[in-house]
MARZAPA-975072 format. One line per 2 residues: number of its first residue (from 1); their letters; for each residue x, y, z of C-alpha. Coordinates in nm, 3 decimals, always signed. Example, Ala and Ser with C-alpha at 12.3 -4.5 7.8 and 13.67 -1.06 7.14 Angstrom:
BEGIN
1) as) +1.230 -0.450 +0.780; +1.367 -0.106 +0.714 .
//
This chain:
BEGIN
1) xx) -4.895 -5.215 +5.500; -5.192 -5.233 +5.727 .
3) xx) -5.272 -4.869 +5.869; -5.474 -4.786 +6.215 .
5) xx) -5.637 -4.498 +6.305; -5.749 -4.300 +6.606 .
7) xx) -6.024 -3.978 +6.625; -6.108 -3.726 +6.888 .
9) xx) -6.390 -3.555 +6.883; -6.442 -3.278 +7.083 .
11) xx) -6.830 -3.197 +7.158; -7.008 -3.010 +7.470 .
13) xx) -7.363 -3.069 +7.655; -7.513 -3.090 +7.972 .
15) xx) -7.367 -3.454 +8.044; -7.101 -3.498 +8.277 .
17) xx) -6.749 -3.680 +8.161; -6.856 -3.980 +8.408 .
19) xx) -7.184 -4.057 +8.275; -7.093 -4.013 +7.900 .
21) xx) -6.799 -4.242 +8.002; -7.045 -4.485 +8.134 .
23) xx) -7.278 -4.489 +7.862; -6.979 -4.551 +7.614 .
25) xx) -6.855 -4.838 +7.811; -7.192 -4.981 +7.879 .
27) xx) -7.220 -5.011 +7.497; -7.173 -5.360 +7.307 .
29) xx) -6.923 -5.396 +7.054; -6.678 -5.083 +7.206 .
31) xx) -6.336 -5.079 +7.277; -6.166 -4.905 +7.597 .
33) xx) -6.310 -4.565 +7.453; -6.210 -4.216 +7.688 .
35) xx) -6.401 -3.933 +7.777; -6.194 -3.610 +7.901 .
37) xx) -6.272 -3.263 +7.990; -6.112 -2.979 +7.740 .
39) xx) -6.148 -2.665 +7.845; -6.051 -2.493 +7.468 .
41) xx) -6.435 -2.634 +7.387; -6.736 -2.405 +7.458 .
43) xx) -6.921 -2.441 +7.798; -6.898 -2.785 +7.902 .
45) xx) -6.614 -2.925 +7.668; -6.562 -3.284 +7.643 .
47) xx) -6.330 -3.483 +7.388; -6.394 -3.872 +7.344 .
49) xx) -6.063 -4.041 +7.297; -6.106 -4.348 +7.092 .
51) xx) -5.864 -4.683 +7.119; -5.591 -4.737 +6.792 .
53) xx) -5.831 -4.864 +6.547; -5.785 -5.115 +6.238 .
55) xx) -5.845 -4.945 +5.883; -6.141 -5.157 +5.812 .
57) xx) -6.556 -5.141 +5.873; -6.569 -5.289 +6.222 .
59) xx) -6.373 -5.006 +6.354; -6.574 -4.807 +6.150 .
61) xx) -6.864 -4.935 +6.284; -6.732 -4.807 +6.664 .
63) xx) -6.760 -4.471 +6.521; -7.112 -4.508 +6.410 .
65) xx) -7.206 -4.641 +6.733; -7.008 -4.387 +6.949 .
67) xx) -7.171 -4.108 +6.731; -7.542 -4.243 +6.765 .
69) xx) -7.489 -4.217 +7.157; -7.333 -3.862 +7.179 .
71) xx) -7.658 -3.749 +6.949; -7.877 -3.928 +7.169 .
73) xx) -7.731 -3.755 +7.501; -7.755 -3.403 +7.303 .
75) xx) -7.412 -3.350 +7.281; -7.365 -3.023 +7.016 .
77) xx) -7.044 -2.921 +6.855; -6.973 -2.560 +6.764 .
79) xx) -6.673 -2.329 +6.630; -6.481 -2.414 +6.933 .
81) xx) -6.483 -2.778 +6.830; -6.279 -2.961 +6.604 .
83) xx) -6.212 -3.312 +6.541; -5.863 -3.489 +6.496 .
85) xx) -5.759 -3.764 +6.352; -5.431 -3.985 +6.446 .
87) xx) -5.285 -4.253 +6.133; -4.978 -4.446 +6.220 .
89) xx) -4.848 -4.711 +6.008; -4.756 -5.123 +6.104 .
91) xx) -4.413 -5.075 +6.117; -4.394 -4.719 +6.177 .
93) xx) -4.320 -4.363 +5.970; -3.994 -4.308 +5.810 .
95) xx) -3.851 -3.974 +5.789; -3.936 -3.999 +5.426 .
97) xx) -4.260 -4.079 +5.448; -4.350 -3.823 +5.682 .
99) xx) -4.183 -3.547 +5.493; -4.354 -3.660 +5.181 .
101) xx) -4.647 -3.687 +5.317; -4.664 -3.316 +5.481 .
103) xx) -4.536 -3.129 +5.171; -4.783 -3.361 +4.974 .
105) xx) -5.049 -3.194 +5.197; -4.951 -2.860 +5.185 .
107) xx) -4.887 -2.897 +4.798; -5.281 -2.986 +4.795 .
109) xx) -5.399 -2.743 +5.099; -5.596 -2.494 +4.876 .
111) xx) -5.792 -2.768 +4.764; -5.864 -2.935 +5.065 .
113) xx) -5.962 -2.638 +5.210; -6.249 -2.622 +4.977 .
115) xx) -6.375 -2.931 +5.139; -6.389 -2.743 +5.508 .
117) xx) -6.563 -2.474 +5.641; -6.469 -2.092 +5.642 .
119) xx) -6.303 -2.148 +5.986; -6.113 -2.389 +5.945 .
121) xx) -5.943 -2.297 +5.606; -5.591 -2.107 +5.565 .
123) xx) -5.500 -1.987 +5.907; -5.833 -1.854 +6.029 .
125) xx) -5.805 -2.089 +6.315; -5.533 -2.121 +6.580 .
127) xx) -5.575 -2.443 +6.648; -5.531 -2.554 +6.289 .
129) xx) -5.287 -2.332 +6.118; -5.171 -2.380 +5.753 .
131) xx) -4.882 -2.619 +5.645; -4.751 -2.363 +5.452 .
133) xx) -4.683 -2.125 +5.716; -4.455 -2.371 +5.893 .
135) xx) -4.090 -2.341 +5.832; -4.084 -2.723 +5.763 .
137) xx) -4.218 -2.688 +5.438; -4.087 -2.321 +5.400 .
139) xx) -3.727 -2.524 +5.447; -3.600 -2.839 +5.321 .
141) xx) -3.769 -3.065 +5.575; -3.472 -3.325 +5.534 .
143) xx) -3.234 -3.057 +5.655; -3.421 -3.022 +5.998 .
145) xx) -3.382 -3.463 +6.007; -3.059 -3.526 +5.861 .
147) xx) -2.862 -3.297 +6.093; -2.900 -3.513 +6.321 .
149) xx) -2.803 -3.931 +6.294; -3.180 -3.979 +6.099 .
151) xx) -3.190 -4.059 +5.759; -3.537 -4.097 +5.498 .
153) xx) -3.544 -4.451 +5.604; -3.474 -4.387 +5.958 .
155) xx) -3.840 -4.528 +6.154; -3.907 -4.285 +6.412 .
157) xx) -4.121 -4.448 +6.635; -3.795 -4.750 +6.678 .
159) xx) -3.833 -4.793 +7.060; -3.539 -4.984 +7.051 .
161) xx) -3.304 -4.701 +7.009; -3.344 -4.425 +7.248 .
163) xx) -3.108 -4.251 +7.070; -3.254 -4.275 +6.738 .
165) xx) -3.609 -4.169 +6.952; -3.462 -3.832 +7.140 .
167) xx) -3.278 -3.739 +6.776; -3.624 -3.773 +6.585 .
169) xx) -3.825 -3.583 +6.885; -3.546 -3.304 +6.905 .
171) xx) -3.548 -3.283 +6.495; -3.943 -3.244 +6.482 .
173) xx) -3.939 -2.988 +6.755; -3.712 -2.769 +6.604 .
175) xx) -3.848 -2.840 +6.236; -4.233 -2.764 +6.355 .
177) xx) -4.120 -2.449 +6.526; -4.219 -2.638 +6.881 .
179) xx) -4.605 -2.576 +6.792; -4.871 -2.882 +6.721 .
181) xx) -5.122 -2.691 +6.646; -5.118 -2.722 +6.266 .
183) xx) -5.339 -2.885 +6.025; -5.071 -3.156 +6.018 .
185) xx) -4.903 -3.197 +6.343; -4.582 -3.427 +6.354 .
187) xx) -4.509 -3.348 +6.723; -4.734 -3.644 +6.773 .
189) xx) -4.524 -3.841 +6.645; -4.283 -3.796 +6.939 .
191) xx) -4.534 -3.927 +7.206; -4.792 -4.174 +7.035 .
193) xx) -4.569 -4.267 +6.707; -4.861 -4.109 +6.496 .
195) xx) -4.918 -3.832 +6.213; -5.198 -3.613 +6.328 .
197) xx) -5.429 -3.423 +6.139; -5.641 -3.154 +6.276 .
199) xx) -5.833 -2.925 +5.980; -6.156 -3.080 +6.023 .
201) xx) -6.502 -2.893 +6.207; -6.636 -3.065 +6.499 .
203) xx) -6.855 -3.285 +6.413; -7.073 -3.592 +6.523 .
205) xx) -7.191 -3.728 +6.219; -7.064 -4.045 +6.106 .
207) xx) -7.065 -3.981 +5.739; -6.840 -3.692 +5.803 .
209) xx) -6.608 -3.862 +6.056; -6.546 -4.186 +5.838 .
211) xx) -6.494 -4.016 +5.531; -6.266 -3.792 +5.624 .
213) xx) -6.108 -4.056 +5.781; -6.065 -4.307 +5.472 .
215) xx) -5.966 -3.987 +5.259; -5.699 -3.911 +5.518 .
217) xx) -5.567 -4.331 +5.478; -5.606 -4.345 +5.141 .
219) xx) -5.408 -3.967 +5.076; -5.145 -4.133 +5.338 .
221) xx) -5.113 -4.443 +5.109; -5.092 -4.257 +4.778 .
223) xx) -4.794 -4.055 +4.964; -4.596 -4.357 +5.036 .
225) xx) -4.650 -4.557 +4.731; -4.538 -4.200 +4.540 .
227) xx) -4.240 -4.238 +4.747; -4.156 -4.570 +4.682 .
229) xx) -4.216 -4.571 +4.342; -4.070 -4.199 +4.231 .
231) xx) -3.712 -4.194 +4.089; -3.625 -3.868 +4.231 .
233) xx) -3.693 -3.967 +4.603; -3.567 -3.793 +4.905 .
235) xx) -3.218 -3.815 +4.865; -2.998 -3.876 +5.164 .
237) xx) -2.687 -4.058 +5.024; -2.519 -3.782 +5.137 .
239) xx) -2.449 -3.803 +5.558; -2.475 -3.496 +5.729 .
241) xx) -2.228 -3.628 +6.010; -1.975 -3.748 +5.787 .
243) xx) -1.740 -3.941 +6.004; -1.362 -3.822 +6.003 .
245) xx) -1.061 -4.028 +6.200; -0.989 -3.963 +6.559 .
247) xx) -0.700 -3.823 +6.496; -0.825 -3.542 +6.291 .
249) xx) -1.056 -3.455 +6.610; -1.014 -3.122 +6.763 .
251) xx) -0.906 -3.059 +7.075; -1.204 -3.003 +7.200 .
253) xx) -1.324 -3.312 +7.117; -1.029 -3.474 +7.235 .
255) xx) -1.078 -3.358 +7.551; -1.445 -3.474 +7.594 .
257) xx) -1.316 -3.812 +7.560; -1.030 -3.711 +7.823 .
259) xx) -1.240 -3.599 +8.105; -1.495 -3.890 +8.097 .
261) xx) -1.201 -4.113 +8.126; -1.023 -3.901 +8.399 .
263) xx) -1.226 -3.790 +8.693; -1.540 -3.766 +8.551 .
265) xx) -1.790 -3.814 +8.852; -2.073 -3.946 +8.519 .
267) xx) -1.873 -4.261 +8.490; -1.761 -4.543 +8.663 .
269) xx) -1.482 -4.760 +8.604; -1.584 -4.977 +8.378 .
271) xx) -1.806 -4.712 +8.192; -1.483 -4.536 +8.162 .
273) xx) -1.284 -4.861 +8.022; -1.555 -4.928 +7.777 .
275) xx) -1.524 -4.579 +7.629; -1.151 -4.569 +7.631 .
277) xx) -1.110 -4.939 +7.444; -1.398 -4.788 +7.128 .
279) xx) -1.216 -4.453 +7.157; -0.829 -4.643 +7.152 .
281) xx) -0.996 -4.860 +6.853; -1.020 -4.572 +6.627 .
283) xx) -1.253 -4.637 +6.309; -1.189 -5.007 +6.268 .
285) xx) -1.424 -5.009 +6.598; -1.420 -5.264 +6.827 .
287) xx) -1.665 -5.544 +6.899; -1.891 -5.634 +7.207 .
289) xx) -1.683 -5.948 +7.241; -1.359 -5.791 +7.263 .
291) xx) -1.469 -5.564 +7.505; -1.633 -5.858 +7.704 .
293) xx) -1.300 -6.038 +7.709; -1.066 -5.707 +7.764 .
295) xx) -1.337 -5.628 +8.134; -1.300 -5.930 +8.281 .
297) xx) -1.038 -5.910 +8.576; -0.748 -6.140 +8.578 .
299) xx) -0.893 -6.404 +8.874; -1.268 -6.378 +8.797 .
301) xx) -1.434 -6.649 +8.701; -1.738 -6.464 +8.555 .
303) xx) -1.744 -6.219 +8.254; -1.990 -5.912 +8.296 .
305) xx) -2.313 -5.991 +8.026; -2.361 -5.833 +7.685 .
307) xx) -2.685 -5.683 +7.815; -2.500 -5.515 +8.053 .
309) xx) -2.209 -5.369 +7.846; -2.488 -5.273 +7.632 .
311) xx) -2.632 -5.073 +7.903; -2.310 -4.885 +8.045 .
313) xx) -2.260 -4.767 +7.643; -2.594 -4.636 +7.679 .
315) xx) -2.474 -4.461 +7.975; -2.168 -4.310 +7.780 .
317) xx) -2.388 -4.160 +7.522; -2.596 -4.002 +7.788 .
319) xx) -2.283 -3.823 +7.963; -2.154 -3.730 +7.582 .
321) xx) -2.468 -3.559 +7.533; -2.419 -3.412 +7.886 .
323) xx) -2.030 -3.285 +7.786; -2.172 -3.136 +7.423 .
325) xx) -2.467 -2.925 +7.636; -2.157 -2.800 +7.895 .
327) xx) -1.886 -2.731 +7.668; -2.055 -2.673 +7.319 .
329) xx) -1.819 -2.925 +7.137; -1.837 -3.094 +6.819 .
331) xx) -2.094 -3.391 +6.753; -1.929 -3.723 +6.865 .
333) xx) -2.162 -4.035 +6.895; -2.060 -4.415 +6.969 .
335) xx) -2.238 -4.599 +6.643; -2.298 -4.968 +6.658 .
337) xx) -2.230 -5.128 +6.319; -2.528 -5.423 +6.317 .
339) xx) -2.340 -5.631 +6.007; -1.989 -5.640 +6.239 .
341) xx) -2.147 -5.644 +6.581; -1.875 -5.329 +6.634 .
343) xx) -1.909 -5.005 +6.796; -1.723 -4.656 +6.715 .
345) xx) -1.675 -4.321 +6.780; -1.862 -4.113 +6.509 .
347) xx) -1.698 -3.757 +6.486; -1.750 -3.445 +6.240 .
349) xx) -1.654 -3.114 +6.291; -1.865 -2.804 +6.247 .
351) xx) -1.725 -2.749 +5.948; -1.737 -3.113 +5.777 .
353) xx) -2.163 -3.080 +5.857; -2.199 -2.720 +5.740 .
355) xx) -1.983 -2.810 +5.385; -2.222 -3.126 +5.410 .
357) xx) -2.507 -2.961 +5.492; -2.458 -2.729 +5.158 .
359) xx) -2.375 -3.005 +4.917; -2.710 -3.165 +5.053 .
361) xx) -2.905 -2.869 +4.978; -2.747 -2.881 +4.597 .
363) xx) -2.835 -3.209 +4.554; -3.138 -3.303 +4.747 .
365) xx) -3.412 -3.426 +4.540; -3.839 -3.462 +4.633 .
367) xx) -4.074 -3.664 +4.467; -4.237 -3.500 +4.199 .
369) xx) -4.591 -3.373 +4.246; -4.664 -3.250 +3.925 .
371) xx) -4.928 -3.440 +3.747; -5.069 -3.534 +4.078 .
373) xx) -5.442 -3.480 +4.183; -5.566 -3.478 +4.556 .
375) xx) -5.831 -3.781 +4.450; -5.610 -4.002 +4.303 .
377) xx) -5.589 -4.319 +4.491; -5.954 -4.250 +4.679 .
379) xx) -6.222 -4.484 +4.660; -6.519 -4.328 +4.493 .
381) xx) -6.804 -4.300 +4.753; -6.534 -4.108 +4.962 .
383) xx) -6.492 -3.887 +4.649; -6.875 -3.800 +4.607 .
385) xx) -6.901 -3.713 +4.961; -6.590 -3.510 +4.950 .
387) xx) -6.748 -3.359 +4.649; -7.155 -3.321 +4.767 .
389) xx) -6.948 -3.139 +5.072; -6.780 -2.898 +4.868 .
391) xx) -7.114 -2.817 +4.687; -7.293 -2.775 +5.003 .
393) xx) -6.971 -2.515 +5.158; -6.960 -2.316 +4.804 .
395) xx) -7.292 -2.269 +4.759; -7.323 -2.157 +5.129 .
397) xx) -7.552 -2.438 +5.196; -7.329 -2.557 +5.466 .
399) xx) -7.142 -2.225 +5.578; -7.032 -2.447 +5.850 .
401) xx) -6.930 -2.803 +5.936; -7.146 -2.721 +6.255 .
403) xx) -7.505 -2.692 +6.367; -7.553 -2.370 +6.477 .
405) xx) -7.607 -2.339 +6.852; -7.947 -2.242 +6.953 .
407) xx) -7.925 -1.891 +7.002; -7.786 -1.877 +6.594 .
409) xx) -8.088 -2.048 +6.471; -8.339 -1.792 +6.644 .
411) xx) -8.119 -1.523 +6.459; -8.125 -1.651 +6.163 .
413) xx) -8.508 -1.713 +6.176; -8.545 -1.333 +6.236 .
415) xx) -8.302 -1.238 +5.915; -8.473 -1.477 +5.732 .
417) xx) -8.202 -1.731 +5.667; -8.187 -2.069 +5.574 .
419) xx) -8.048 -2.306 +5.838; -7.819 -2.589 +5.760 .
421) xx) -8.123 -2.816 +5.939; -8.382 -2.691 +5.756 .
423) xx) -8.135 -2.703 +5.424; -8.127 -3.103 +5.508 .
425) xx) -8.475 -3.128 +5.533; -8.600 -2.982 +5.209 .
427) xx) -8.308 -3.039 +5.050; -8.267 -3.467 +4.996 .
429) xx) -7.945 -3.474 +5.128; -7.795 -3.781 +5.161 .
431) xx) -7.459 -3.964 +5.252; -7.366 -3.924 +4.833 .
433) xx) -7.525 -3.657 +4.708; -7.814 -3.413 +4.712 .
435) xx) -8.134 -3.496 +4.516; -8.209 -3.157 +4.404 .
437) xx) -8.131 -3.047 +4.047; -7.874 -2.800 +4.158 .
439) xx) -7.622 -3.091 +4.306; -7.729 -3.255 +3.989 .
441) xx) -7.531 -3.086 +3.773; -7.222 -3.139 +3.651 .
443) xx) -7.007 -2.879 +3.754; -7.091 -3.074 +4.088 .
445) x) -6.993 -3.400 +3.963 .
//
């Protein structure tokens, strides 16, 4: 499944936003690339915004290019900086997917730290908090989806159900404690259909940016094929809003159908027919012919379109969801059954998804991470950088993912320190590896 990917890297200088913007644009071979102030970034912060990129080397070879122009116009990075990454997927994330991946990064976060800079490891950084800190991997993420209509196969980017859309949003809200600033945000997923990941240093080199990237694809891709592959996958047989007869409704629920129908000012007369034929069909449901047939009045020549019945059920929904914020009722949703072409009224009680809700937690199952290793599934020059980086940060060669900022250079000239510069001049670094004996030996390797 083909992958894209977007970055932002966040960088400060003496250029304005308009004339880095220009310079970008002027370039050959660059998509619609954005420049935008950010005022979390030291001085004068700027974050270039790239276009959805392909997973292959000609995207890759934007970033090069964008990189080579922010060097030449002396843009610096510093603590303050950081640079994200956005992956979404060809036919969009499942609910699955998504939860496999971010316990699948948490499960590894200890390790991956060791590939980052003191900063931006554990929770040292607000911007970039652990996984593990976040209730959605303290919790059984599938509890936070499945109490609502989403299941693990559920795509939550599917634009053509804006119910399926506000269910996913409201799940990932709650389930992410309504922050997106972890290492692995999923309230992206909400607004751009993307998984975001934020851990990494500011940074404009390329070798760093690209990388990372293709380690973040290629730990995506091991995620999903784990997923599809494992025999103890997320388990969601079991429906949170297990669907009980309308007669068994409670009153409550009875009369949320009642007042819609009455004198409800959130309906018109039609809306109101519409609901009272699905409601009057019960759980055989009724289908979008029928209910075609049953509107038209007797002397009318013309029927009212299916797009348009299709519309006033969307308006239904809307004033249920209304009725449940006003009155606190019970969940009741009109479901459209694709295979029939019906629609029905989907009810469960608070009690039917809390005695759900516990035989869920009994039985839910994850995909098995043991036996797994963070490199598995990465190509190999990815996994000597990754590795000649981890050298460089343990041995304090690289205390940061950063160049120092002027004033930090003249200090550590006075106390006698090494500077990551003058490391990478006497040192033979290169994109794979050092040349000096001491990233020569195997502990390294």
């Amino acid at each position: 499944m083909p992958y894209k990917f977007g970055v932002e890297i966040e960088c400060f200088g003496r250029i304005g936003k308009d004339a880095l913007q220009s310079a970008i644009d002027n370039a050959r071979g660059l998509g619609t690339w954005e420049v935008k102030y950010d005022g979390s970034v030291t001085g004068n912060g700027l974050e270039v915004i790239s276009p959805p990129l392909a997973a292959n080397n000609r995207s890759f070879k934007q970033v090069e290019k964008v990189c080579k122009i922010l060097q030449d116009k002396g843009l610096k990075v510093d603590r303050s900086c950081g640079l994200h990454v956005h992956l979404s997927r060809g036919d969009g994330w499942t609910v699955g997917q998504v939860a496999t991946i971010y316990r699948r990064y948490g499960h590894f976060e200890r390790e991956i730290d060791e590939y980052h800079s003191q900063s931006r490891r554990r929770s040292v950084n607000q911007y970039c908090q652990s996984v593990n800190e976040n209730r959605l991997t303290r919790a059984n993420v599938g509890n936070h989806f499945n109490q609502f209509t989403i299941r693990d196969n559920d795509r939550l980017q599917n634009y053509n159900s804006v119910y399926l859309r506000r269910d996913a949003t409201t799940a990932l809200m709650r389930a992410t404690n309504y922050d997106r600033y972890y290492k692995v945000n999923l309230q992206s997923l909400s607004l751009h259909g993307t998984i975001e990941f934020r851990q990494h240093a500011g940074t404009i080199d390329k070798d760093k940016i690209i990388n990372w990237t293709k380690f973040l694809i290629e730990f995506c891709q091991k995620s999903v094929s784990m997923l599809e592959t494992d025999s103890t996958t997320f388990n969601s047989n079991i429906s949170i809003n297990t669907p009980v007869s309308t007669a068994q409704m409670t009153s409550s629920a009875r009369n949320c159908i009642t007042r819609l129908c009455g004198n409800s000012f959130l309906l018109n007369a039609k809306q109101k027919a519409i609901l009272k034929m699905i409601y009057d069909a019960g759980n055989d449901g009724i289908k979008l012919s029928t209910i075609k047939a049953n509107l038209r009045m007797p002397g009318q020549h013309r029927s009212i379109a299916e797009g348009t019945i299709k519309s006033y059920i969307s308006k239904i929904r809307r004033a249920i969801d209304r009725q449940h914020n006003w009155y606190s009722i019970s969940e009741i949703k009109i479901i459209h059954n694709d295979s029939q072409n019906k629609y029905t009224i989907q009810y469960s009680s608070q009690r039917t998804r809390q005695a759900a809700l516990r035989l869920q937690n009994q039985n839910i199952n994850w995909v098995n991470f043991s036996g797994d290793e963070l490199l598995a599934g990465i190509n190999q020059q990815t996994i000597e950088f990754m590795k000649h980086r981890k050298h460089l940060l343990s041995n304090s060669i690289d205390s940061e993912s950063v160049e120092p900022t002027e004033p930090t250079r003249r200090e550590n000239r006075r106390a006698g320190r090494i500077t990551p510069s003058a490391v990478a001049a006497t040192h033979g670094q290169t994109a794979l590896g050092c040349a000096c004996t001491t990233c020569a030996t195997a502990s390294h390797r």
